[in-house]
KENUVO-715728 format. One line per field, with one value per residue (C-alpha): residue in one letter; x negated, y negated, z negated. Coordinates in steps of 0.25 Angstrom, whole numbers, plus 2048, in hexadecimal, padded with zeros to 3 digits. Layout:
residuo [A,...]
X [X,...]
Y [Y,...]
Z [Z,...]
end
This chain:
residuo [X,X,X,X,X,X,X,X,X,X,X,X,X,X,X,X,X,X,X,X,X,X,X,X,X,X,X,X,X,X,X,X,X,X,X,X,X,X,X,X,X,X,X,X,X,X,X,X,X,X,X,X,X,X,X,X,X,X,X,X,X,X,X,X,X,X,X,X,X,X,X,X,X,X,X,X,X,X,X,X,X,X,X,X,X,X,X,X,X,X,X,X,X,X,X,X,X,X,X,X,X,X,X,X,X,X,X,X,X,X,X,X,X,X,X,X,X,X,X,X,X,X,X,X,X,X,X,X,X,X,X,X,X,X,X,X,X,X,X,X,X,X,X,X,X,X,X,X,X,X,X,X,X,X,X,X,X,X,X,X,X,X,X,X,X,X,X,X,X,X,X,X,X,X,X,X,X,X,X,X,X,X,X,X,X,X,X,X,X,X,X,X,X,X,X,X,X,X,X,X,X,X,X,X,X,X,X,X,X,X,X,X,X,X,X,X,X,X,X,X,X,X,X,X,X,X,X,X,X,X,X,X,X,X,X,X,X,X,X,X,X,X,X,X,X,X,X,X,X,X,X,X,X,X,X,X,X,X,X,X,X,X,X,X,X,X,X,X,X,X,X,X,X,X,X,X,X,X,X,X,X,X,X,X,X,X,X,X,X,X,X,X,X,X,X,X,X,X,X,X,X,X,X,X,X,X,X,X,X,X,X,X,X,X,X,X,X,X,X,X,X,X,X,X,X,X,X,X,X,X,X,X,X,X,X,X,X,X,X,X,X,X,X,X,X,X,X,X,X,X,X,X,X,X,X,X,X,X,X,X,X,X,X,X,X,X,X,X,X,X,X,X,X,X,X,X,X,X,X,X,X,X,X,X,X,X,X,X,X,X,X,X,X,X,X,X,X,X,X,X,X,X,X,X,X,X,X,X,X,X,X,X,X,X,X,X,X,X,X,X,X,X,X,X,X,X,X,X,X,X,X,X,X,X,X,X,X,X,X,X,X,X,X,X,X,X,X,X,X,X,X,X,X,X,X,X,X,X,X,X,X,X,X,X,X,X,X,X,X,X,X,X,X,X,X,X,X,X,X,X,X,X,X,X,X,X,X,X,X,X,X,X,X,X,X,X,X,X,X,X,X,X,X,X,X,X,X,X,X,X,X,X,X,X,X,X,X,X,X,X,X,X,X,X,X,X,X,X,X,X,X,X,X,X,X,X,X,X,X,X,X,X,X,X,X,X,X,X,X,X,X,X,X,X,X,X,X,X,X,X,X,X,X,X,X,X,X,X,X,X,X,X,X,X,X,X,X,X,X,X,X,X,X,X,X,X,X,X,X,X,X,X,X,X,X,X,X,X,X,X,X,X,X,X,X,X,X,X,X,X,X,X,X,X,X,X,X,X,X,X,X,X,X,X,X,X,X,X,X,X,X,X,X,X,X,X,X,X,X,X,X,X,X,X,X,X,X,X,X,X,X,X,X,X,X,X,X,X,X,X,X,X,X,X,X,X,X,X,X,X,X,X,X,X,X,X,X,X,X,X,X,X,X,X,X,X,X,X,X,X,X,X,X,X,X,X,X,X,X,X,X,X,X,X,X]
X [800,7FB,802,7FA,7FC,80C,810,809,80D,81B,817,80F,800,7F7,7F6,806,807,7FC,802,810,80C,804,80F,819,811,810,820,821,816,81E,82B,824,828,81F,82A,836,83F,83A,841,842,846,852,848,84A,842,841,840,841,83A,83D,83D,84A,84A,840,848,853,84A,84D,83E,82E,82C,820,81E,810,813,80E,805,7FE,7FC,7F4,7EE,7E9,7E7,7EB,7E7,7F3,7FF,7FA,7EF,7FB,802,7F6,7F7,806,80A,80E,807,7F9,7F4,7EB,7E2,7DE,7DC,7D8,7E2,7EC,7F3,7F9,801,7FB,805,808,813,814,80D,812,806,800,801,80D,81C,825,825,82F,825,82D,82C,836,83E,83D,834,827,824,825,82D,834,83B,833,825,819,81A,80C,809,80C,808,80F,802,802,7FE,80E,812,817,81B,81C,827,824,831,833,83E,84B,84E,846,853,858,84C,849,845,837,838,832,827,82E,830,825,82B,821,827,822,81E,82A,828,824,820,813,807,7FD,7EE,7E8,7DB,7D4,7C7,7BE,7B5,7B6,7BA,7C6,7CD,7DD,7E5,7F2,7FC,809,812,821,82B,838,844,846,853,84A,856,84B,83D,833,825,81A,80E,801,7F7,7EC,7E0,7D4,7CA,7BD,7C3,7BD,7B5,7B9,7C7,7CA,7D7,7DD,7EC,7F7,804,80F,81B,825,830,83B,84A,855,862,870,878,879,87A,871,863,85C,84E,846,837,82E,821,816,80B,7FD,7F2,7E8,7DF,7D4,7D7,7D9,7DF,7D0,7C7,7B7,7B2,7AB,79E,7A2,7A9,79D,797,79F,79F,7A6,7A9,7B7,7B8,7C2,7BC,7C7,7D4,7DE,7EC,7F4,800,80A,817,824,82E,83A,844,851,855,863,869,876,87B,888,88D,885,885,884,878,876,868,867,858,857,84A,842,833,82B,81E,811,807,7FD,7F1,7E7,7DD,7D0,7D1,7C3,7BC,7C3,7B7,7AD,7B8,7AB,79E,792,78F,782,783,792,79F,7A7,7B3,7B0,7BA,7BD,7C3,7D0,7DB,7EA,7F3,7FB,805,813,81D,829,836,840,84C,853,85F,860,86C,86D,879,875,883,883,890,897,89C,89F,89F,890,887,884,879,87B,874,878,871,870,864,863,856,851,842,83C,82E,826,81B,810,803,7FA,7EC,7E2,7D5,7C9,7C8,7D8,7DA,7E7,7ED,7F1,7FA,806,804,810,81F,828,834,837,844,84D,859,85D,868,868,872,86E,878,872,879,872,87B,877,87C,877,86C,863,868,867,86C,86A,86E,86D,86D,869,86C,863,865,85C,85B,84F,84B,83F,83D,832,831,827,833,83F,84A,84D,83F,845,840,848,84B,853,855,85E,85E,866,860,869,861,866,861,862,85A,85A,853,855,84F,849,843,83F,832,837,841,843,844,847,84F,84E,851,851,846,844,839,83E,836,831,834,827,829,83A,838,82C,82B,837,840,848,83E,84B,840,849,843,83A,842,83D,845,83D,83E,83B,839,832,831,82D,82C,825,822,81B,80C,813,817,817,81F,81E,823,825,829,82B,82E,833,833,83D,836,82B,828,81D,81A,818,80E,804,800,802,804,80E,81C,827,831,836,828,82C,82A,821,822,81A,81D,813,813,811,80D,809,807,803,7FE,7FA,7F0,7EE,7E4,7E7,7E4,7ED,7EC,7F6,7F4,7FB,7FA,801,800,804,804,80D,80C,80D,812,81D,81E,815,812,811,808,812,80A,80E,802,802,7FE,802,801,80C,807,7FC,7FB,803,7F7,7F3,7F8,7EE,7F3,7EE,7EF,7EC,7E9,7E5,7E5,7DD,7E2,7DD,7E3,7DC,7E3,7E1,7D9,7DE,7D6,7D9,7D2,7DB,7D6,7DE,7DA,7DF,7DE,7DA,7E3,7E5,7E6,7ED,7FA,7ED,7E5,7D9,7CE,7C2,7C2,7C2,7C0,7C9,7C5,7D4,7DD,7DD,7D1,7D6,7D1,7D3,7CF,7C9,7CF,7CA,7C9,7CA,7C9,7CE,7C9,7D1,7D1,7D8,7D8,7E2,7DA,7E4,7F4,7EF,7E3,7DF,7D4,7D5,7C9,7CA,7C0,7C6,7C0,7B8,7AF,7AF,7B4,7B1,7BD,7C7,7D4,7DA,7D6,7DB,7D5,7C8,7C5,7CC,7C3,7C8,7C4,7B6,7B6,7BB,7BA,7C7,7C7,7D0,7D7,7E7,7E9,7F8,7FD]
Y [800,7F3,7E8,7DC,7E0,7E4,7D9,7CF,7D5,7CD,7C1,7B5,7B7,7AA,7A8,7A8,79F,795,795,795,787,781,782,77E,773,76F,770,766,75E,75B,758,74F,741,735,72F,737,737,73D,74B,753,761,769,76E,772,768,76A,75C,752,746,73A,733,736,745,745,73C,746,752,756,75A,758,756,755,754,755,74C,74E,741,74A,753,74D,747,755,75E,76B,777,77E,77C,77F,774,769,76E,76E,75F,762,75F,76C,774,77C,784,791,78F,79E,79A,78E,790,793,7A2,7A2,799,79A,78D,78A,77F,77B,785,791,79B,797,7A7,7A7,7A4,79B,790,790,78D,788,783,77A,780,78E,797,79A,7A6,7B5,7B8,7B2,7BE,7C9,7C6,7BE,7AE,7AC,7B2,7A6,797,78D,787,777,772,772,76D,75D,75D,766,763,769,769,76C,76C,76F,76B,777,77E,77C,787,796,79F,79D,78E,78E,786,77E,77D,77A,776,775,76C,76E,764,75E,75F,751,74D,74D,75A,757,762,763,768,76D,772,775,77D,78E,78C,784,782,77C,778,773,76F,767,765,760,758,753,751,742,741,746,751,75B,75D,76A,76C,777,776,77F,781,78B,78D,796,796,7A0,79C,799,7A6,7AB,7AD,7A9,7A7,7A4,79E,798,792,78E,785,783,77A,773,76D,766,75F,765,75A,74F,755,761,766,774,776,782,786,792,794,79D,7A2,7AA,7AB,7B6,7B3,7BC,7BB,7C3,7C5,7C8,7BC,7BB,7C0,7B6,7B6,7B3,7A7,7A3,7A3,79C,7A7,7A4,7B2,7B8,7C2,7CA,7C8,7D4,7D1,7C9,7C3,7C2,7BA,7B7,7AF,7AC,7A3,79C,791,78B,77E,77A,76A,766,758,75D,74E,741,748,758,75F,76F,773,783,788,798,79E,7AB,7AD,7BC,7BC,7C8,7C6,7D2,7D3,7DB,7DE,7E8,7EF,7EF,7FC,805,806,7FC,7F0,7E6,7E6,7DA,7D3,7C8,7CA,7C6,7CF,7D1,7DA,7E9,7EC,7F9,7FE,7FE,7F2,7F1,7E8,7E1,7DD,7D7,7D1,7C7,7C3,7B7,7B1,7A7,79D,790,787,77A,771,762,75A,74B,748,73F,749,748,73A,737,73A,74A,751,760,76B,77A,785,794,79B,7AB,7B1,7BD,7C5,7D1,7D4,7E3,7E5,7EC,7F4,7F8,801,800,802,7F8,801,7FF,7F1,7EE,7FC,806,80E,808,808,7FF,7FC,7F3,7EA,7E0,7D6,7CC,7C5,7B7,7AE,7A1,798,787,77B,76D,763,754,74B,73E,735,72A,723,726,735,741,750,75F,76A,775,784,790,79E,7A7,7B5,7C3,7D0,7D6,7E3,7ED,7F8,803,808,811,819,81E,81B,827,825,817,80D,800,7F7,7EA,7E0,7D1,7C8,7B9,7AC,7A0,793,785,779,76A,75E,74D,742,735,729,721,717,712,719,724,730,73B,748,755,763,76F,77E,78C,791,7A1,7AA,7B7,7C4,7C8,7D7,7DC,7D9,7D9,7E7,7ED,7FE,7FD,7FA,7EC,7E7,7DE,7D1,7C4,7B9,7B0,7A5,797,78B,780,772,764,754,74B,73B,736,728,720,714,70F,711,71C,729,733,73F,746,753,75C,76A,777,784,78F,79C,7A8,7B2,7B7,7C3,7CD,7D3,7E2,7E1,7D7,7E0,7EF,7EB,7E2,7E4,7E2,7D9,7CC,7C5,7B9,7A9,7A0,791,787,778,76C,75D,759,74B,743,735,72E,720,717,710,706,702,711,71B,722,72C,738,740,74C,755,761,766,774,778,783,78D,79A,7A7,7A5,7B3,7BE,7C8,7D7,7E1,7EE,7F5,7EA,7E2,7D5,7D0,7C0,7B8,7AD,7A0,7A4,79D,79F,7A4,798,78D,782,779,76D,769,75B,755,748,742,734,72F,724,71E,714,711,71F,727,72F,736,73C,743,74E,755,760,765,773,778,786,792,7A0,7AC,7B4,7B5,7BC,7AC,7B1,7A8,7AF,7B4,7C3,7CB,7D7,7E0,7E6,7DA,7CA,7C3,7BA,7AF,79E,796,78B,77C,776,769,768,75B,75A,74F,74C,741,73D,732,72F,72A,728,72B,739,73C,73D,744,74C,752,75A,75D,766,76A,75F,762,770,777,785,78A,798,795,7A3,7B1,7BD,7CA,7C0,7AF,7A7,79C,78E,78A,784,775,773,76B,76A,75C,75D,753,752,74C,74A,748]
Z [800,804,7FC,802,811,80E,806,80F,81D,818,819,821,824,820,830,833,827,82D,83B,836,82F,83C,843,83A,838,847,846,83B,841,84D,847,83C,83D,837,82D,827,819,80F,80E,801,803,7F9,7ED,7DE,7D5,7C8,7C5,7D1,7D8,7D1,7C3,7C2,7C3,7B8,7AF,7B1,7AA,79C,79A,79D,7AC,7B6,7C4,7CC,7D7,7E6,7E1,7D5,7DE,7E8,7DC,7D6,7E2,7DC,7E2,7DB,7D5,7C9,7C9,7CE,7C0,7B7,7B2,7AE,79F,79B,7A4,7A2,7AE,7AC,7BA,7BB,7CB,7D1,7DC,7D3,7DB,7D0,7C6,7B7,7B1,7A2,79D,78E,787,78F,794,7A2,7A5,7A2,7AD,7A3,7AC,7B9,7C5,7D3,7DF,7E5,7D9,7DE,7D5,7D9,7D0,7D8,7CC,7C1,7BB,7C1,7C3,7BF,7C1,7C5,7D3,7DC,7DA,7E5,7ED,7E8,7F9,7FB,7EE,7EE,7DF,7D4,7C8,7B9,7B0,7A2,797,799,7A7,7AB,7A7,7B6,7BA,7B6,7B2,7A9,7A7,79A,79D,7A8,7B6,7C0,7CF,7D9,7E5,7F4,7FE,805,815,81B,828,82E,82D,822,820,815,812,804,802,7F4,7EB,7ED,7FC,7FA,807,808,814,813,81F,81B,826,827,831,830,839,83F,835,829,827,829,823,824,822,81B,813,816,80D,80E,805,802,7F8,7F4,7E6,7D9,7D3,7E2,7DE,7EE,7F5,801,802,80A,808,812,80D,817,814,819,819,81F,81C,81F,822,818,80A,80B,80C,80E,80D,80E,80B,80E,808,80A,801,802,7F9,7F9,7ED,7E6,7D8,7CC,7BE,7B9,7B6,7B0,7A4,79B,79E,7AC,7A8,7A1,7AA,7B3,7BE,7CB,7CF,7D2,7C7,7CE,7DD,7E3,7DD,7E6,7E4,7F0,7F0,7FA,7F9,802,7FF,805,7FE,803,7FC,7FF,7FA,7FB,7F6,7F3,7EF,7EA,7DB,7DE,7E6,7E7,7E9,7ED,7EE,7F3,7F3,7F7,7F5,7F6,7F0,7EF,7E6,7E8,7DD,7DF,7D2,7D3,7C4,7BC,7BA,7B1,7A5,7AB,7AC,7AE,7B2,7B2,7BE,7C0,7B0,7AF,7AB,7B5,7B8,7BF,7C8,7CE,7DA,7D8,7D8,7D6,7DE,7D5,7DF,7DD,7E7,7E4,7EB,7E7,7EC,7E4,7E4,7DD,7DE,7D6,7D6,7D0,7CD,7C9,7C1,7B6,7AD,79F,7A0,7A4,7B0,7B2,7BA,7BC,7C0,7C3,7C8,7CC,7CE,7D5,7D6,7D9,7D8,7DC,7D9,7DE,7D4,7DB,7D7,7E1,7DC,7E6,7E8,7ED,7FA,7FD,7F5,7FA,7FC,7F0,7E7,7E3,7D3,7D0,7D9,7CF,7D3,7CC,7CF,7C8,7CB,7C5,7C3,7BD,7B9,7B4,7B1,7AB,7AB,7A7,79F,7A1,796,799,7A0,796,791,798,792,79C,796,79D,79E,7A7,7A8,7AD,7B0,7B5,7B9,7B9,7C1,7C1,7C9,7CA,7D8,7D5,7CD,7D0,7CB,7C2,7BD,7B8,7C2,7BF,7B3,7B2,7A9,7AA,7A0,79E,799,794,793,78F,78D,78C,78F,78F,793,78D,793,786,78E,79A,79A,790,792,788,78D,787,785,780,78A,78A,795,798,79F,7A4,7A0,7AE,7B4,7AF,79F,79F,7A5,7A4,7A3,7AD,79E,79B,790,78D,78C,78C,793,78D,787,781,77C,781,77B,782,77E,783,788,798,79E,7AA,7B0,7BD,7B4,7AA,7A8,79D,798,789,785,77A,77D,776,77C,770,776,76F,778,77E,787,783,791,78F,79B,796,78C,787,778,77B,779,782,77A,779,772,76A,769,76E,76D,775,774,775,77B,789,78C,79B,79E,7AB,7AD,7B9,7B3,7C0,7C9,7D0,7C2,7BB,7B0,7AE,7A2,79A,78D,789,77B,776,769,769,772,769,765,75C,753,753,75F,75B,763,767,75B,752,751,752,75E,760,753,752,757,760,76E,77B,785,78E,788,783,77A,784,790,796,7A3,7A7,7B7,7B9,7C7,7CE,7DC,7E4,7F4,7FA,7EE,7E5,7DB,7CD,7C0,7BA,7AE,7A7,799,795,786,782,784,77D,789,77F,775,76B,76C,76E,76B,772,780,782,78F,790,79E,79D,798,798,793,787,77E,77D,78A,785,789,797,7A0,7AD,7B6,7C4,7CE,7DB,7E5,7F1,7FC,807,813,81B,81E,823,81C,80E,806,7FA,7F1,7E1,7D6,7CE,7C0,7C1,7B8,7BA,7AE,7AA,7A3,7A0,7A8,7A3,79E,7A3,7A7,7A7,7A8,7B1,7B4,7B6,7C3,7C5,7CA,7D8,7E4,7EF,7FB,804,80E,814,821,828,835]
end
């Protein structure tokens, strides 16, 4: 069996997916006109993109803006997010293949933030699968909006933490490259084209981005991305827009890091040279907007997506698991390797109705909505050998599925024009499904599960002063247990979700110089689940409390003469086992009040801009605090050859420099130092050190037509 060739037999070749975009570009060129109306295409937003719309949340709000971007030059979505309050990222890659994002005191490993993307999520699975396999490529992104508190109600499931909304480029007319290269063979080129009709009724356009690197330590890669994405009006009142995306990322990486003499000595090796994770993802959206009357609009979003993610990962040699090379540990591998391979399939439905009326005396805003989704994932293992590397015996043949319905209502009471109140509710409901095809069905080859979560909440906003709104709520927020822990051993382990009441105030204001926002959050959970896979002395329960609650604070400020300064802090005291954890032979295990596993206590990040005619440039430094890898807190690192390494990573700086100059309405210049000052520091532990990536150099330039 050859997973790789079968699975990606099904989809584009890297070479259809370049000529498909030259000529769809050549399409768009020809029918792009010089001037035209701007055109926003039906989307879901979490938040909006005015003053306004963030007025209108009951909770802490930010928005990376097409302007920060451009500012920061991420590589990632996961460097665009980094200077987020509220947010700590574990950069395990440089090119970020996978998404390792913490908010508020919840563990960057872990999936208790809702991740989307033009409000459809981005996850392979929600209820059936890990969360971490596929990380939206930032080159077609134009926004992203972070929402927390209890207006992240409207969204599920796993909105915890929050809801993060990555927005993509609306088409516009005109062909724009873009080009990218930087240190361990960087290269990037991007292709953004788009037209419009004469009456502006119809818009379409794509964004191309492909990139290689030899990568830092050798972890090498080679990906492209095709976003194609279009709309037009049907008649006077409605709107249809549809988008189709494209994804391909072969990149040589692994779960297995160095050892710590390595790290010491700042080796630049890849420690697992012969381990690959191959990804590739499909997906189409239909966005549907009808302006029903002047107060009532019905947004309707259907979505599909299908996904592989095939890992491949040589095992170490049975009693000799390392070996010494040029006088460093490293990791002996044999010649065998398992293909950890998993596929995913989505379709969804989200309708929305948004109502404007004067009921109960008083101006109303209301919102309904109904969600259908559905989830399938094949969870394969392949054993192979280095001779064969793609081709073996099937070891492992599971299906996982669910099926969801949700249910919302909120409705925004405003009392007056200073007084706000949204209570709101949603009902969410599943059925989960796992099925053994490598049984039958008398051997017992099926077990199912469904479960029901009720969650209200209520939220206000009072506008204390000009420059001073108060904000706040309190809502019940859930996690489903996936597949794997709900039914593990082919038995209901009768798991509830995860649940949290999560508590919210805080005060916001601007002017034309000012801006700032401060809040204070707690998120007290009553449950938490103990996966019976993680480890075998675990037990498979319902696991207890933990609470996390901290401060969050931004500020930004035009000091004049072209500098500015943004800053922001986020403090966490608490984010601790509540209650003692018990080992399945009764010993204790995880005393009350240690720390959650990759939550420092600070994080902090400061940007000095400065823009003079057509320069840009900007000094971003982002301070993270130590972290525990494990529920023990372990002070000292300790190598394990069969398990995760653990121990405290200690604190770390890192400074990002970046530049840009417009030269003319076509063409402008770009270039990055990032780490400036080239920190050496642990970014994660787990079957050995992850390395934060060494300092970097990227120039690049964009030109349009």
């Amino acid at each position: 069996m050859n997973c790789k060739t079968s699975r990606a037999s099904t989809l584009d070749s890297p070479l259809r997916l370049t000529r498909l975009a030259l000529a769809l570009a050549a399409t768009f060129q020809l029918s792009a006109i010089a001037t035209a109306a701007e055109v926003q295409l039906p989307r879901i937003d979490v938040v909006g993109s005015d003053a306004e719309a963030v007025r209108k949340i009951p909770g802490a709000v930010s928005i990376v803006t097409t302007e920060d971007l451009e500012q920061s030059q991420p590589l990632s979505t996961e460097a665009a997010l980094k200077s987020v309050p509220g947010i700590v990222i574990k950069p395990e890659e440089e090119s970020a293949i996978v998404g390792n994002i913490g908010m508020r005191g919840l563990s960057a490993a872990d999936y208790k933030t809702l991740i989307l993307e033009d409000g459809v999520p981005v996850a392979p699975g929600l209820f059936v699968g890990n969360g971490r396999y596929y990380n939206p490529r930032i080159q077609r992104m134009e926004s992203i909006e972070v929402l927390k508190g209890a207006a992240s109600l409207r969204y599920g499931p796993s909105t915890i933490g929050g809801v993060i909304n990555y927005r993509t480029k609306t088409p516009e007319p005109g062909v724009s490259v873009s080009g990218r290269i930087g240190s361990h063979g960087y290269r990037e080129a991007t292709l953004e084209a788009g037209g419009q009709s004469p009456s502006g009724e119809a818009v379409g356009g794509l964004v191309f981005t492909g990139a290689r690197s030899d990568g830092f330590q050798d972890k090498d890669f080679e990906m492209q991305d095709l976003m194609v994405k279009g709309g037009m009006a049907l008649g006077d009142d409605q709107w249809i827009g549809v988008k189709f995306t494209n994804y391909e990322n072969d990149a040589n990486i692994s779960y297995r890091g160095i050892f710590l003499d390595a790290y010491r000595a700042e080796a630049g090796f890849n420690p697992a040279p012969d381990d690959w994770f191959l990804t590739e993802r499909r997906s189409f959206d239909i966005n549907h907007e009808w302006t029903i009357n002047a107060d009532t609009t019905l947004s309707t979003l259907v979505y599909w997506s299908e996904m592989y993610r095939d890992y491949w990962r040589f095992g170490t040699v049975k009693d000799a698991p390392t070996k010494v090379v040029n006088g460093l540990k490293q990791w002996n591998y044999s010649d065998s390797l398992n293909g950890n391979n998993r596929s995913f399939d989505r379709f969804g439905i989200d309708s929305r109705l948004n109502i404007a009326h004067n009921s109960f005396g008083m101006r109303n805003e209301t919102e309904l909505g109904i969600r259908f989704m559905d989830e399938e994932m094949v969870d394969q293992t392949i054993q192979a050998t280095r001779a064969t590397p793609r081709t073996g015996t099937l070891a492992k043949d599971v299906v996982d599925a669910a099926k969801s319905y949700a249910l919302f209502a909120q409705n925004r009471f405003i009392i007056n024009d200073r007084l706000a109140v949204t209570p709101g509710v949603r009902i969410e409901n599943y059925e989960q499904t796992r099925k053994d095809r490598r049984k039958t069905a008398t051997e017992g080859n099926q077990a199912d599960t469904s479960n029901t979560e009720v969650m209200p909440g209520i939220g206000a906003t009072f506008q204390l002063a000009p420059m001073a709104q108060i904000y706040g709520g309190v809502y019940k927020a859930f996690s489903p247990a996936l597949n794997g822990d709900a039914l593990n051993g082919l038995s209901d382990q009768e798991l509830d979700a995860e649940r949290s009441v999560n508590f919210e105030i805080g005060v916001r204001g601007s002017n034309h110089r000012l801006r700032y926002e401060v809040t204070a959050f707690r998120m007290d959970f009553d449950n938490q689940i103990i996966p019976a896979n993680s480890n075998s002395l675990f037990q498979t329960t319902n696991g207890g409390e933990t609470l996390h609650q901290g401060l969050e604070a931004a500020i930004g400020y035009d000091l004049g003469r072209g500098f500015s300064i943004d800053a922001n802090a986020t403090y966490i005291p608490d984010a601790e086992f509540v209650g003692n954890r018990y080992k399945a032979d009764g010993t204790l295990d995880i005393p009350d009040g240690n720390r959650v596993t990759y939550t420092p206590e600070w994080v902090a990040n400061l940007i000095l801009g400065y823009k003079s005619g057509p320069l840009k440039t900007a000094l971003s430094i982002n301070y993270v605090d130590e972290q525990y890898t494990d529920a023990a807190n372990s002070r000292e690192l300790k190598e394990n050859t069969s398990g995760f390494f653990t121990g405290k990573m200690d604190a770390y700086t890192t400074a990002d420099l970046t530049a840009s100059y417009t030269i003319n309405k076509q063409l402008s210049v770009f270039g990055a130092v990032k780490n400036l000052a080239d920190k050496h520091y642990i970014a994660s532990l787990r079957q050995g050190i992850y390395v934060g990536p060494e300092r970097s150099y990227e120039v690049g330039a964009k030109y349009s037509f």
